[in-house]
SEZAZA-500365 format. One record per residue: x, y, z of N, C-alpha, C in turn. Coordinates in steps of 0.001 Angstrom, whole numbers, plus 500000, padded with zeros to 6 digits. Example, Ala and Ser with C-alpha at 12.3 -4.5 7.8 and 13.67 -1.06 7.14 Angstrom:
// residues 2
513190494310507800512300495500507800513200496700507800/512850497750507080513670498940507140512900500030507870/
END
This chain:
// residues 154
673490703681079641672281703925078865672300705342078272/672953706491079041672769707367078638673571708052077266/674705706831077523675885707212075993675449706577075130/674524705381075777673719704614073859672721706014073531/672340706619074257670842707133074062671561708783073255/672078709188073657673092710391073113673517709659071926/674086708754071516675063707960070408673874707685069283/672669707199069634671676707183068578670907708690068605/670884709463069126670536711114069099671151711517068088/672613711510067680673684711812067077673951711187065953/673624709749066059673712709292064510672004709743063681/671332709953064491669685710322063675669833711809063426/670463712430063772670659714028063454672135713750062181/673139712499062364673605713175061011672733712445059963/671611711283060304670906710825059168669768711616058424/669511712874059249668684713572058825669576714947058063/670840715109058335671291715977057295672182715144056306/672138714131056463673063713119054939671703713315054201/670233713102054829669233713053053550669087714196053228/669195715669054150668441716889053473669926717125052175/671003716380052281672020716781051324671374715678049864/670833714558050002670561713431049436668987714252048463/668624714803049057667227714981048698667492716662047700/668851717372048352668904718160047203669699717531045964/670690716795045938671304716183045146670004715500044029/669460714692044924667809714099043785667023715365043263/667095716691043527666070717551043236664955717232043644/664406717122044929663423716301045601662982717049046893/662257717342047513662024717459048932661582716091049961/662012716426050804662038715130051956660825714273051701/659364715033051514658379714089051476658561713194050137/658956713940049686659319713008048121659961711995048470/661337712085049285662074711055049477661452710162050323/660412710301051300659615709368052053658631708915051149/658788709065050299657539708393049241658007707423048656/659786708085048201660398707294047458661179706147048321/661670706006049836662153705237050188660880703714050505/659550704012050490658306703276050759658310702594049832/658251703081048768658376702808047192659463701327047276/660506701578047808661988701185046824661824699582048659/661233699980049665661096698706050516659794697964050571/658616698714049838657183698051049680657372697053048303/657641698032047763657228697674046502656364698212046035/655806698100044328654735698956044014653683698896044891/652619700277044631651356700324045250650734701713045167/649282701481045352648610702660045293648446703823045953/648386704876045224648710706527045981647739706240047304/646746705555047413646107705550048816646666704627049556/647698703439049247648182702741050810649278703500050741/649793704245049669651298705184050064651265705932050730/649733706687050932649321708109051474649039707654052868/648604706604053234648500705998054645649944705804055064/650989705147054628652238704589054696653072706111055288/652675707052054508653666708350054279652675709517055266/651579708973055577650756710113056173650516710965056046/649851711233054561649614712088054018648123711778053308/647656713598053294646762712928052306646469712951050646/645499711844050422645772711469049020645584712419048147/645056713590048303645740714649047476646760715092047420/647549715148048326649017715648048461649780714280048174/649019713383048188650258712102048438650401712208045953/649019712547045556649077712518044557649920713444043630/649951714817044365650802715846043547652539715377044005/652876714614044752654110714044045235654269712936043868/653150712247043780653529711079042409653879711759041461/652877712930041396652981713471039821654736714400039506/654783714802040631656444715357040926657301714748041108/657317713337041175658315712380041058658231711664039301/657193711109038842657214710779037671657461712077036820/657167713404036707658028714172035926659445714251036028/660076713881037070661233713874037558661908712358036415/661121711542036414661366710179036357661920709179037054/661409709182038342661696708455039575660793707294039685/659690707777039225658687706876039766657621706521038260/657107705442038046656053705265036793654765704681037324/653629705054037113652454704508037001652154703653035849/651767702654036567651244700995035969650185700566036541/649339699815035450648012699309035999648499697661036736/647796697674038021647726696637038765647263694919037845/648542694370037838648129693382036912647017692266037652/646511692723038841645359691969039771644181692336039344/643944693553038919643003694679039059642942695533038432/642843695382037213643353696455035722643170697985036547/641801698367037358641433699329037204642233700255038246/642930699791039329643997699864040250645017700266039732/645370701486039631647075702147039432648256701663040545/649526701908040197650325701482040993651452702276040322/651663702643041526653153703458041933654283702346041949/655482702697041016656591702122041544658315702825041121/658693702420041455660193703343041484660861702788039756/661730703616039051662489703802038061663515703069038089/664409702430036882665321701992037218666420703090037402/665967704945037168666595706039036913666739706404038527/665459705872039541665546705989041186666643705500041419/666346703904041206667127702957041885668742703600041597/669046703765040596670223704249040048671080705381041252/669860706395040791670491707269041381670597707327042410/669193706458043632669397706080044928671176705226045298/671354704651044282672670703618044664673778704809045050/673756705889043581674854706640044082675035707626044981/673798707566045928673836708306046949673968707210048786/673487706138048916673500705407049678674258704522049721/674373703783048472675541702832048343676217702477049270/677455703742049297678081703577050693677731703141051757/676484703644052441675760703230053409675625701310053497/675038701188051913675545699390051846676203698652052133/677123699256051927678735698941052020679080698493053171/678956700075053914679417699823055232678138698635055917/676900698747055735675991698070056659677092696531056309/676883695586055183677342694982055097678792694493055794/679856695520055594681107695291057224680974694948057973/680277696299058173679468696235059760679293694463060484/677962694414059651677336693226059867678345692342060326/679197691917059820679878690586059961681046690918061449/681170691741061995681665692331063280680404691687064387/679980691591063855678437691037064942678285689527064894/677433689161066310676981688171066157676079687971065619/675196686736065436674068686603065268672942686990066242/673434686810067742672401687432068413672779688705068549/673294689359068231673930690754068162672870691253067731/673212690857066203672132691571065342670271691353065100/670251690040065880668360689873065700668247691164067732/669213691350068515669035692318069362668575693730068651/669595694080067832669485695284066997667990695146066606/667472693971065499666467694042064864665485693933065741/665456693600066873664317693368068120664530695195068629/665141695566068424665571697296069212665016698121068282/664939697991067033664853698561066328663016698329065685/662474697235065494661212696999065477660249697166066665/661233697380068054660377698122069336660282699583069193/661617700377068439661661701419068315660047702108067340/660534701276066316658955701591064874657646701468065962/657506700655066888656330700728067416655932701596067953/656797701838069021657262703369070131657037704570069032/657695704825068046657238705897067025655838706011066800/655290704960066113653655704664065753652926704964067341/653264704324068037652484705172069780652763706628069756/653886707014069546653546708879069671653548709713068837/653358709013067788652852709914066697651081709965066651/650306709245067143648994708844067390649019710291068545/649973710190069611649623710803070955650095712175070527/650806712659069197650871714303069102650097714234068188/649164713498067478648072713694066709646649714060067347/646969713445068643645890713983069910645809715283070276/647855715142070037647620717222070873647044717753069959/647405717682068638647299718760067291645529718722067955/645092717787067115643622717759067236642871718540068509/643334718484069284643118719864070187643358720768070785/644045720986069502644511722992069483643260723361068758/642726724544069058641444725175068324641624725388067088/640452724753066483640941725327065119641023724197064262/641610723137064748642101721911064330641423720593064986/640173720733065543639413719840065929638911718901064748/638083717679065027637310717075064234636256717529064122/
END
């Protein structure tokens, strides 16, 4: 347990410097790129379920849109449900340039994959959708600490 637990320590520390290299290559900062990876697996949507999604708030989640569509990453479109509803969605200039930075990553997932079983991999996806939960539980529980440090109460 302890060489899986070191082995995913190690691959999440080089996934966090493949993106801080990914995010200068885009001319972007990280929150950008968490805006933009929501974007490119949601699908379009509005600066307020993005700003929930990305945890941020919708003022900041808004000067992030407006710094990505100058960029031309991202375009605002009216919600064809709901004229009056804007919607965020990614460029075909994102997608693009997302390919030539991850791609590889495709690539290999795809190899990968077929080295596995089938229960191999719904294990992974069961490990990995316990993991997202486990995240969402302690991010709630250091939102507790913050909230009571002085200063930073409700």
């Amino acid at each position: 347990m302890q060489e899986a637990v070191e082995g995913y320590r190690a691959m999440q520390l080089g996934s966090e410097l493949f993106d801080d290299a990914a995010a200068e290559i885009l001319g972007i900062n990280r929150t950008d790129m968490r805006a933009m990876d929501v974007l490119q697996r949601r699908g379009p949507m509005t600066a307020g379920a993005l700003a929930e999604e990305i945890r941020l708030s919708r003022p900041a989640t808004t000067t992030v849109l407006d710094r990505l569509e100058r960029i031309g990453y991202i375009r605002r479109t009216s919600d064809p449900e709901d004229r009056r509803r804007v919607l965020a969605e990614l460029t075909p200039l994102a997608f693009e340039r997302s390919m030539e930075i991850w791609g590889g990553y495709f690539d290999f997932a795809e190899r990968e994959a077929g080295r596995y079983t089938v229960e191999d991999l719904e294990a992974l996806r069961r490990f990995a959708q316990r993991g997202i939960e486990e995240n969402a539980r302690q991010i709630r529980r250091l939102e507790r600490i913050l909230a009571e440090r002085p200063g930073r109460g409700a």
